[in-house]
N, C-alpha and C positions, 0 to 999 in steps of 0.2 A: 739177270734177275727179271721175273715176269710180274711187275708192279699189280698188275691187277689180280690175280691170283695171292700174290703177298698180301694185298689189303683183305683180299675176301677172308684170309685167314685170320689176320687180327681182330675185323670184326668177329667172326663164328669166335676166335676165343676173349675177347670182350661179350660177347653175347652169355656164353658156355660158362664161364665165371663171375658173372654179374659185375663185372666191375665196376660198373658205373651205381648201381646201388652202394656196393663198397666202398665208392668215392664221396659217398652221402655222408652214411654211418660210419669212417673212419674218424679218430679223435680231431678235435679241429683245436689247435692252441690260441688261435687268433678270433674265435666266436662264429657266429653268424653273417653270411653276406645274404640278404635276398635279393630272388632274380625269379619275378613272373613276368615269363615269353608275351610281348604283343602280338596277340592272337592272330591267325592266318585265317580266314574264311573258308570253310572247307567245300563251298558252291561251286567253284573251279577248281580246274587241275593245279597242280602245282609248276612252276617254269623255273626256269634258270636264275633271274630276279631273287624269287623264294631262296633257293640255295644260297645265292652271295648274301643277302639279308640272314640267313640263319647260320651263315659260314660266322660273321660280325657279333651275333648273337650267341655262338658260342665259345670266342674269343674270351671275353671278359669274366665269365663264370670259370672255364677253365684255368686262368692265371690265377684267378683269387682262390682256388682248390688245390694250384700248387703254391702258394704262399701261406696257406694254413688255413683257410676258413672253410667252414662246412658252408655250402652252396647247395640250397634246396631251389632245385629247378622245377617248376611248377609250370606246364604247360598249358595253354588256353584254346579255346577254339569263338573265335568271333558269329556266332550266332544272329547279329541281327544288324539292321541297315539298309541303304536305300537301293548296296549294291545286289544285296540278297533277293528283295521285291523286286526291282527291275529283272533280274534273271529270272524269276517266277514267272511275273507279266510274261516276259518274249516267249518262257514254253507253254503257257494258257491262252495266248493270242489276248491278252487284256490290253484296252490303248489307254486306259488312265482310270482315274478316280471312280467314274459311273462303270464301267466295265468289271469294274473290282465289286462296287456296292451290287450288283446285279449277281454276280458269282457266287455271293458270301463272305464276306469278313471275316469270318470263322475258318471257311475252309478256305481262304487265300491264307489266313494266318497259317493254319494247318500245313499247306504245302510247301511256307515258308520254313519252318521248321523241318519238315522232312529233306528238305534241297539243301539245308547248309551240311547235312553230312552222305551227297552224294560223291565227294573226292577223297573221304577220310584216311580210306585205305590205301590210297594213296601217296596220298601226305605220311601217313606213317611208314610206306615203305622210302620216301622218300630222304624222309628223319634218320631213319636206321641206317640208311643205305652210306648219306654221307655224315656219319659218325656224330648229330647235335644228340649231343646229351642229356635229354630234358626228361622230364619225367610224365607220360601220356596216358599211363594207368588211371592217375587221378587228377584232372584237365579242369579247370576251371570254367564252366559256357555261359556266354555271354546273357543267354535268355535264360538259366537258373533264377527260381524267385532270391535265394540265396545271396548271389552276386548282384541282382539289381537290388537288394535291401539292401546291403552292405553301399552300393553309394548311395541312394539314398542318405544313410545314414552321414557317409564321408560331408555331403552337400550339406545337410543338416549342423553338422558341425564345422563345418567349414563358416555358414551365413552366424552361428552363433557366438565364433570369435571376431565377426566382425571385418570377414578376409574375403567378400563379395560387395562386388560393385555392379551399379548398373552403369552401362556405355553404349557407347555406338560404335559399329563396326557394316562397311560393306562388305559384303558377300554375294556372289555369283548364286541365281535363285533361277532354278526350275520352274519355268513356267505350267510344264503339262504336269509335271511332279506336287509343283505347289509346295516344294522344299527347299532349303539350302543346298549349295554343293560344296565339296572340297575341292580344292582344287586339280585333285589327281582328278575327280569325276568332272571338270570344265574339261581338261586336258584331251582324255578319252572322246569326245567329240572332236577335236581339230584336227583337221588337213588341209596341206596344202590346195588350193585352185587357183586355176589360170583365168585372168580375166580382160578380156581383149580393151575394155574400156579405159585401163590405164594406161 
């Protein structure tokens, strides 16, 4: 048996027969599960990481689809963030704050926007290719006025039941950024070096 040719076939007839829309609209006995995807940024390519994260991410919606629930899979695309700017910056040659105001605000924001769907296509052939089942027709993006009203609103009712506090908390802070970081983005700077002094 030629594994990979057997696959290509299941998908073209998973593709050819929609099943996975089928898998939507079929009666569900057990109700509703919802499941919207944590958005991938679509600025870069997609890597192997992607895959095993959305392999995990397909797990859970699939089981509760055979146990009877309808699972609307709502896909997202992460639109905005610091990882987005900085990949702007590096292809405009901007080195920080002044270099952006000098450029325009506008049109940095502008190219922001265009640059988070320079992998898209590939992410969806990616999607396809190994079988997550999400739904990418209609993608929830992170910069829609839509979705930023909507938290908004979440924040808003969140501070009104009384379920926000102020705290303190350290965080790793970008000096030339003059932002916070995650810790994925401290990470991405470290490497090892040798240094004869110890």
């Amino acid at each position: 048996m030629n594994f990979s040719e057997q696959e290509q076939k299941i998908l073209k007839f998973w593709k050819k027969n929609r099943i996975f829309q089928k898998s939507i609209k079929k009666e569900a006995s057990k109700g509703e599960f919802v499941f919207y995807e944590g958005p991938p940024t679509a600025n870069g390519k997609p890597g192997i990481h992607h895959v095993e994260a959305r392999a995990f991410k397909d797990l859970i919606p699939r089981f509760k689809t055979m146990r009877g629930f309808r699972v609307q899979r709502k896909a997202g695309w992460d639109t905005q963030g610091l990882p987005v700017e900085l990949e702007v910056e590096k292809k405009l040659k901007l080195k920080g704050k002044k270099d952006i105001d000098e450029y325009g605000v506008e049109s940095f924001n502008k190219q922001c926007k265009e640059s988070v769907w320079e992998y898209k296509e590939e992410w969806e052939k990616m999607t396809e290719r190994i079988a997550f089942w999400v739904d990418m027709n209609d993608p929830y993006v992170t910069y829609a006025n839509d979705y930023i009203e909507s938290l908004w609103w979440i924040i808003k009712t969140v501070h009104e039941r009384g379920l926000l506090y102020k705290g303190y908390k350290v965080v790793p802070n970008c000096p030339r950024c003059g932002t916070a970081l995650s810790s994925h983005e401290v990470a991405q700077g470290y490497k090892n070096v040798e240094e004869d002094s110890v």
